[in-house]
DRENZAKOL-263660 format. One line per 5 residues: number of its first residue (from 1); for each residue x, y, z of C-alpha. Coordinates in steps of 0.1 Angstrom, whole numbers, plus 2048, in hexadecimal, padded with zeros to 3 digits. Each point is the difference from the previous one (the first is absolute). Layout:
NUM) X/Y/Z | ...
***
This chain:
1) 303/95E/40A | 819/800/81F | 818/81A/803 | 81D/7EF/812 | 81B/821/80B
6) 821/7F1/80B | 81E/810/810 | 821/7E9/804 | 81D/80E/813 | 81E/7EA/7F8
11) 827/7FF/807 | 816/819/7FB | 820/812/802 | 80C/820/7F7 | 826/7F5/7FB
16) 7FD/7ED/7E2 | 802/7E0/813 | 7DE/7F4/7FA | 7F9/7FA/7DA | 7DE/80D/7F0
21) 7F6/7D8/7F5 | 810/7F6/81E | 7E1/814/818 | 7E9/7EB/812 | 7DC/80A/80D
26) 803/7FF/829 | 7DC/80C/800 | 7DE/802/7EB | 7E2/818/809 | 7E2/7FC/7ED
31) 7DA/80C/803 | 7E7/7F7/7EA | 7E3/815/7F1 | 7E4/7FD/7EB | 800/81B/7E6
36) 807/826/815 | 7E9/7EF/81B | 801/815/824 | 806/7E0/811 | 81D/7E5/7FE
41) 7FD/7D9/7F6 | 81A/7F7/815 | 825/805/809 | 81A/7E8/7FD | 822/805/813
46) 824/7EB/805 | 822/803/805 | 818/7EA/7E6 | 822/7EE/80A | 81C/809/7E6
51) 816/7E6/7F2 | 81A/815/7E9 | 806/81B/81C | 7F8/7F1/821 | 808/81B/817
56) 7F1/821/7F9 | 815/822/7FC | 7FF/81D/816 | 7F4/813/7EA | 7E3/7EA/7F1
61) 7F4/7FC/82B | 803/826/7FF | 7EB/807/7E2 | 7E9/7E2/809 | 7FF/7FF/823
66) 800/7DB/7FF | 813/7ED/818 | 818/7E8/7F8 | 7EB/7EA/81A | 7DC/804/7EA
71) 813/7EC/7E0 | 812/7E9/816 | 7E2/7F3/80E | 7ED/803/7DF | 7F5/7E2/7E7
76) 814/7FF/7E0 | 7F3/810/7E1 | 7F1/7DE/7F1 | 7EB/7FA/81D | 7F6/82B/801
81) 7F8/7FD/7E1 | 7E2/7DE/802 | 7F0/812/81B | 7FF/821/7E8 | 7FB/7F1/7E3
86) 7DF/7EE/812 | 7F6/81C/80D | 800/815/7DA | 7ED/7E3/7F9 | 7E5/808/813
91) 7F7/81D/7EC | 7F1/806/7E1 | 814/80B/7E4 | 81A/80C/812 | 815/819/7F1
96) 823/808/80B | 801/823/809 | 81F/818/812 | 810/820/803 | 81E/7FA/7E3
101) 806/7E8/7E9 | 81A/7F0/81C | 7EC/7EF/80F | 7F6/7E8/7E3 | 826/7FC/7F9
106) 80C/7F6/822 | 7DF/7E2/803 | 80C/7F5/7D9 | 825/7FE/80B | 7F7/7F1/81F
111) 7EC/7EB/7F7 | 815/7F1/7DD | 81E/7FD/81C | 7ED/7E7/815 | 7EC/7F1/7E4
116) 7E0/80B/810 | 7DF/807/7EA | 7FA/828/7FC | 7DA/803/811 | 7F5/816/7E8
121) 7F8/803/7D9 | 812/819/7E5 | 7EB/820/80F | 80D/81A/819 | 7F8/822/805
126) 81D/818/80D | 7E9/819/814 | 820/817/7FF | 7FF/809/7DD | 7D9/7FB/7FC
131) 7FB/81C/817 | 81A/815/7F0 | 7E8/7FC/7E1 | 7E4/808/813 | 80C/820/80C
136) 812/80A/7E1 | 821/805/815 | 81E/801/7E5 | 80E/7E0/815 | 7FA/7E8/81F
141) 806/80C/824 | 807/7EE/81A | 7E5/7F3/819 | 802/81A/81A | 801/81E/7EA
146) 7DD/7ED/7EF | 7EE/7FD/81D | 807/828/807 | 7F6/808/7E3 | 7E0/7F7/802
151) 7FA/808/827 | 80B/7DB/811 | 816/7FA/818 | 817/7E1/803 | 7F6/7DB/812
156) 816/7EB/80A | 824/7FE/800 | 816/80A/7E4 | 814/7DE/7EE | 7EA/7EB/813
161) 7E4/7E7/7F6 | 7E3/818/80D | 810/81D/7E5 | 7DC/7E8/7EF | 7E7/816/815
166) 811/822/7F6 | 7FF/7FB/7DB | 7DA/7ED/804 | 7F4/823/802 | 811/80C/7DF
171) 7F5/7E1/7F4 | 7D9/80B/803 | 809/81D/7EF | 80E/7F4/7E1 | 7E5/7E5/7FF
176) 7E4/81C/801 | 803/805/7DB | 7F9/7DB/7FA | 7E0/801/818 | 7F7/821/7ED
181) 800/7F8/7E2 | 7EA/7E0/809 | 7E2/817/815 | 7E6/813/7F0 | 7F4/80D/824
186) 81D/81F/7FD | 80E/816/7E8 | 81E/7F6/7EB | 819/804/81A | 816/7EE/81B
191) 807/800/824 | 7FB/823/818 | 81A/807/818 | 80D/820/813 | 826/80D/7F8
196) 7FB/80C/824 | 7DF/7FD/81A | 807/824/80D | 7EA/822/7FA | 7F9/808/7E0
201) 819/7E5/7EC | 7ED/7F8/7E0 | 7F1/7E0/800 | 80D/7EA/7E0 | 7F6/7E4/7E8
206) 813/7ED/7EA | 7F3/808/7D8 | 7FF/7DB/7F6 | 800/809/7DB | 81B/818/801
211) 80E/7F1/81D | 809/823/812 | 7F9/80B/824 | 7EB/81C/7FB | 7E8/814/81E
216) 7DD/7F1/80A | 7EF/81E/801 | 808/808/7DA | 7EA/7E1/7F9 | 7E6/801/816
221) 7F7/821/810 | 7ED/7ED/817 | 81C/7EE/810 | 80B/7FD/823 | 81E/813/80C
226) 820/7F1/807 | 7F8/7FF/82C | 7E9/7E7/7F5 | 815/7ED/7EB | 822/7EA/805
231) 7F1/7DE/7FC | 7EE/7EE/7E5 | 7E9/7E2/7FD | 7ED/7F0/7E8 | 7E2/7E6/808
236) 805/7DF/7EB | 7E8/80C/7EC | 80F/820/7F4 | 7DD/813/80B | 80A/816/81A
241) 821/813/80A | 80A/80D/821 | 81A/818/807 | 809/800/826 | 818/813/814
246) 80D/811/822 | 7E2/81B/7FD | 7E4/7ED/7F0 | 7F6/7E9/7E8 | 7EA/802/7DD
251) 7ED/7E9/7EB | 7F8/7FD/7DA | 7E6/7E9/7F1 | 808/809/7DE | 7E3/819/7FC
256) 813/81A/818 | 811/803/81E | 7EF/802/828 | 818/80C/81D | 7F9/7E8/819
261) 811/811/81B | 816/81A/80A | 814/80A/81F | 7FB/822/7FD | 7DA/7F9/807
266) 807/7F7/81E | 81A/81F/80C
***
């Protein structure tokens, strides 16, 4: 299966004068992943030409930072969408993915308006509110305040197309309980992450049956501490884990974990 994550910016106005059914998508930003995968499928990227609202607000250039120029010159949405559609295509069971359920709104209403073929079937996953589940928050946050929470910094550029590579990220995490649940090689739990990669932060794991962030080290005593953690990866075959971060780096092979390296070997 294809995870297809998708971020439209579209036109707007905050003075009423642009209708919510009446907003185009001026650009589409989409990566593709296979399952929570470390590595990308590809990337697809395009400015749209509006037809309801030709010439964009000063506010929606503001919040977009996309020049009336980049639409102008741009292909109209029919034509956008054959080369994305082709390019979904390419995939295997692609599923429609994004931050919100906006997203699959603004391609339905665009799409019914210029009698244009939706690319994707009935399924889509808002990664907003499955990661609210996931860490039992009492409601969605926004994408900034998600990637804090669990030790990330932003990529990209806010309202913008490549918003795709910040929420990828969040993406892996949610996904973990999927890939858990499907591995024998570790115990029943998700993804390990760092709140914060500095002295003596605990390092965390999400509790894929209770779906709470609770601390590493009250699992496995054994575990490495959080100046060798911030970044996960899992092999394609779910047998080995490595935690690697500014400090060090640390391997499991789903017997027990082996520090592979440390800076402070070195000092």
């Amino acid at each position: 299966m294809t995870y297809i994550i998708i971020d439209f910016e579209a036109s707007c106005c905050n003075e009423g004068h642009i209708a919510r059914d009446e907003m185009e998508i001026i650009e589409i930003g989409a990566v593709a992943l296979h399952g929570n995968g470390p590595f990308t499928l590809g990337e697809f990227q395009s400015f749209v030409k509006p037809v309801r609202h030709t010439q964009l607000t000063a506010f929606c250039k503001q919040l977009t930072n996309i020049p009336q120029q980049k639409v102008d010159s741009a292909d109209a949405f029919g034509a956008v969408m054959e080369r994305f559609s082709t390019w979904i295509a390419s995939f295997d069971d692609a599923v429609f993915c994004s931050w919100g359920d906006y997203d699959k709104h603004q391609l339905r209403q665009d799409c019914a308006y210029h009698d244009v073929r939706y690319p994707f079937g009935d399924e889509h996953i808002n990664i907003k509110k499955r990661f609210a589940d996931n860490m039992s928050m009492r409601k969605p946050c926004g994408l900034e305040q998600a990637l804090a929470k669990v030790g990330l910094e932003f990529e990209g550029q806010p309202h913008r197309g490549s918003t795709t590579r910040a929420i990828w990220p969040i993406w892996r995490l949610t996904c973990s309980f999927e890939v858990s649940a499907q591995t024998t090689h570790f115990p029943d739990y998700g993804i390990y992450n760092t709140m914060n990669s500095i002295f003596n932060e605990p390092t965390w794991l999400i509790d894929a049956e209770h779906k709470t962030l609770v601390p590493l080290a009250d699992t496995q005593s054994d575990a490495p501490n959080a100046t060798n953690s911030g970044r996960l990866d899992v092999t394609p075959d779910g047998k080995f884990l490595l935690t690697a971060g500014p400090y060090g780096a640390c391997l499991h092979d789903g017997a027990g974990w082996k520090r592979l390296f440390s800076t402070f070997d070195f000092l």
